[in-house]
C-alpha positions in Angstrom: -87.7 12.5 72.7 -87.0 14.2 76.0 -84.6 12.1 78.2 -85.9 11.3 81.7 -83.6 13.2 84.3 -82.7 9.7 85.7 -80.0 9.3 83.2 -78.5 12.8 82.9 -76.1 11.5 85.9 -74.8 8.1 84.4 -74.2 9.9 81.4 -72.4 12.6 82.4 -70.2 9.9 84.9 -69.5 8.4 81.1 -68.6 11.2 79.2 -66.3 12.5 81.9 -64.5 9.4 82.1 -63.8 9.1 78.8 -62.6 12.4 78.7 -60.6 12.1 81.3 -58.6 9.2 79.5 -58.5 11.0 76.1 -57.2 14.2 78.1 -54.9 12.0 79.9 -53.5 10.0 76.9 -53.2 13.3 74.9 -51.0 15.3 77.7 -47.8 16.6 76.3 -45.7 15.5 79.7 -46.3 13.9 83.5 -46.6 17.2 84.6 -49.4 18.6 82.2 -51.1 15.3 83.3 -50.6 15.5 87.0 -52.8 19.2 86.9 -55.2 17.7 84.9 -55.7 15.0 87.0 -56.4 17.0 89.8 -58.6 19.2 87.9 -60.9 16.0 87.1 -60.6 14.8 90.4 -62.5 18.3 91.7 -64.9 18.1 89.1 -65.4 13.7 90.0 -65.6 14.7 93.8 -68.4 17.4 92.9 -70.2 14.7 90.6 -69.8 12.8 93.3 -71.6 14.8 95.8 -74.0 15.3 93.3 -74.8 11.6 93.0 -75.4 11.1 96.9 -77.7 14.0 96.6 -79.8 12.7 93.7 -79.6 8.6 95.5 -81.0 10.6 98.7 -83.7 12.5 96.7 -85.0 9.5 94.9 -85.0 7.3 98.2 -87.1 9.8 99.9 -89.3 9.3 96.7 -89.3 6.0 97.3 -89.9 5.8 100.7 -93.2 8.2 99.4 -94.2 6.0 97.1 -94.4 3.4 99.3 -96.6 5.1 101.9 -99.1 6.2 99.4 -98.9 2.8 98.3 -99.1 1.4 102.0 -101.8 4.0 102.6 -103.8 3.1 99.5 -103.5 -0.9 100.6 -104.9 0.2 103.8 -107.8 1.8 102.8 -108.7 -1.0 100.7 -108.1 -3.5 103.7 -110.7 -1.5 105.6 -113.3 -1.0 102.5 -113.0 -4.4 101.9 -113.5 -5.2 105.7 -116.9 -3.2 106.0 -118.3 -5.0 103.0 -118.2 -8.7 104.1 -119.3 -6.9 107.4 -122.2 -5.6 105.5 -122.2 -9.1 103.2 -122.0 -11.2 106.9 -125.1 -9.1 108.4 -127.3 -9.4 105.5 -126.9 -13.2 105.3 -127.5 -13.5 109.1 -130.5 -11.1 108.7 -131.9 -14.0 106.0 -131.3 -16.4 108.3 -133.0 -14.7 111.0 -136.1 -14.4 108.8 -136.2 -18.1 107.6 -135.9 -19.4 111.2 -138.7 -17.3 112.6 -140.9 -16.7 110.2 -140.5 -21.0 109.7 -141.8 -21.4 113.3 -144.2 -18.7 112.9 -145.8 -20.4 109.8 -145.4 -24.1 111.9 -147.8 -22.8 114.6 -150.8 -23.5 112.5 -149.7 -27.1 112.0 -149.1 -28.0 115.9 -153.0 -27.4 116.1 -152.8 -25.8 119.8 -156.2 -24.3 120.5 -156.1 -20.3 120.3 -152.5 -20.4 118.8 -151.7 -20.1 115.1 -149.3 -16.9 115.1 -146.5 -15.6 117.8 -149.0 -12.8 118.3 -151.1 -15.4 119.6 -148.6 -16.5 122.5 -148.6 -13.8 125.3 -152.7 -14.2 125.2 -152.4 -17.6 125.2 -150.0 -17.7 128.2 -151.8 -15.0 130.5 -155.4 -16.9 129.2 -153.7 -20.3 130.6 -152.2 -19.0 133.8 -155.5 -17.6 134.9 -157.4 -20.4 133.7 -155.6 -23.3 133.5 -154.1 -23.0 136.6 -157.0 -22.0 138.8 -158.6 -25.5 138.0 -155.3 -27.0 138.6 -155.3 -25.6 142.1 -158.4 -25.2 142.9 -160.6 -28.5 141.1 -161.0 -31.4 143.1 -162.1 -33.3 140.1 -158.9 -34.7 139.3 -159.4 -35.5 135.0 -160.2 -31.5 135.3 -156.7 -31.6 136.6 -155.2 -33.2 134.3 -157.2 -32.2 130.9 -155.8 -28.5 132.4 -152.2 -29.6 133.2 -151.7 -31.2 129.8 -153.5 -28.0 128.0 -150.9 -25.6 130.1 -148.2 -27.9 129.2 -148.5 -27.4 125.7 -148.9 -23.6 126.3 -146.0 -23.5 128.9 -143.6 -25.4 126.2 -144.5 -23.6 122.5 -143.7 -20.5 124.2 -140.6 -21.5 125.4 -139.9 -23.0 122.2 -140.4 -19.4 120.4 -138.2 -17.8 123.1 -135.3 -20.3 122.4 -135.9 -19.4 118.7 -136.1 -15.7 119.2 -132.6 -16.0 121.4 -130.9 -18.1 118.8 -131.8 -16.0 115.9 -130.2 -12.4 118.7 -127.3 -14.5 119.2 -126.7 -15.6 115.4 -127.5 -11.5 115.3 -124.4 -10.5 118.2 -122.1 -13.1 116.7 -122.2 -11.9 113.2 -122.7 -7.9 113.8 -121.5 -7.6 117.6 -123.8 -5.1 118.0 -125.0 -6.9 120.8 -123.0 -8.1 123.9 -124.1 -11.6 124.8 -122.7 -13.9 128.0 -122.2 -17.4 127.7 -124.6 -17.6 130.9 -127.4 -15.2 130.1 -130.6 -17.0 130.7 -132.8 -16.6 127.6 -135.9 -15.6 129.2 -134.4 -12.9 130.9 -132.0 -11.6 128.3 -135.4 -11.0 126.0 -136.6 -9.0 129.0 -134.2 -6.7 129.9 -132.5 -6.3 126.1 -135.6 -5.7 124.3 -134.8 -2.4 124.1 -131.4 -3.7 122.6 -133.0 -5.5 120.1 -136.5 -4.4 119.4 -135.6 -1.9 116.3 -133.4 -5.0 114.8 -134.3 -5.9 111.4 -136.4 -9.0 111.0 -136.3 -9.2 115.0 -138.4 -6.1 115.9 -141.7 -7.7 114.2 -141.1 -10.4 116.6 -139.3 -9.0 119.6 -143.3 -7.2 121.2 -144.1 -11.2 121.3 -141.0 -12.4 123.0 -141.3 -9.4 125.3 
């Protein structure tokens, strides 16, 4: 088997040790020793030099390995980032659904003349301001009043029920995504207004968002 080249240094340290002290021990006088000695001592300061080479070579390896690995930890922070992302925006799209489509389907129960989808709403609301209030301020008969009051008071507050819906379910939608830039004082009505061109191609909201316009 091949030896990796990370041992050729420590073994060759070894052997020329050891033959330094057999050399040594086996020198005829001081003398003979003495200029061998310095002879190994050339050959240990070139080994030497040769090990802070090979320690700075395998640092910078190191240090290499380390950024891929760094680089590799990275990418897999930010993989990992877009997929709860992508996890987080599909679960807030389900909610979405289930709280509009839940008031959607609860229109038919509330029994409101004219009114049993959020299509329904913006016809129901112009109908009421043009009727409704007409005999509010114009009908002396004052039950006529009334039976017209109560009527636009339960067309006045379904639709502001749907637009408090339809604002939660764009908020839960900014929060999760941040897609969309909400302010703690943006008035409801008005943000459906002027964002509906924020909002109107939003999954789950855009089947809604003509309605809340």
């Amino acid at each position: 088997m091949r030896k990796s080249p990370k041992y050729i240094l420590p073994l060759a340290t070894v052997v020329l040790l050891l033959l330094a002290i057999l050399i040594f021990q086996r020198a005829p006088n001081i003398e003979t020793a003495s200029q061998i000695g310095g002879y190994i001592s050339g050959i240990a300061a070139s080994l030497a030099f040769v090990w802070l080479i090979a320690g700075f070579f395998q640092q910078s390896n190191e240090l290499r390995l380390q950024r891929e690995e760094l680089s590799m930890q990275r990418k897999a922070l930010v993989l990992q980032k877009e997929e709860l992302k992508k996890i987080s925006k599909f679960n807030a799209l389900q909610q979405i659904s289930l709280m509009l489509d839940s008031f959607n389907s609860s229109l038919t129960a509330k029994q409101i003349p004219n009114i049993n989808t959020v299509e329904n709403l913006s016809m129901a609301f112009m109908n009421g301001m043009q009727s409704e209030w007409k005999t509010i301020l114009d009908s002396t008969n004052s039950q006529e009043v009334f039976d017209s009051h109560v009527k636009w008071l339960q067309i006045e507050s379904i639709c502001r029920q749907f637009i408090s819906t339809f604002y939660s379910a764009v908020r839960l939608y900014a929060e999760t995504t941040g897609e969309i830039t909400l302010l703690e004082n943006d008035n409801e009505a008005q943000f459906v207004y002027f964002g509906h061109e924020k909002i109107k191609d939003i999954p789950h909201l855009q089947q809604y968002a003509g309605a809340a316009y």
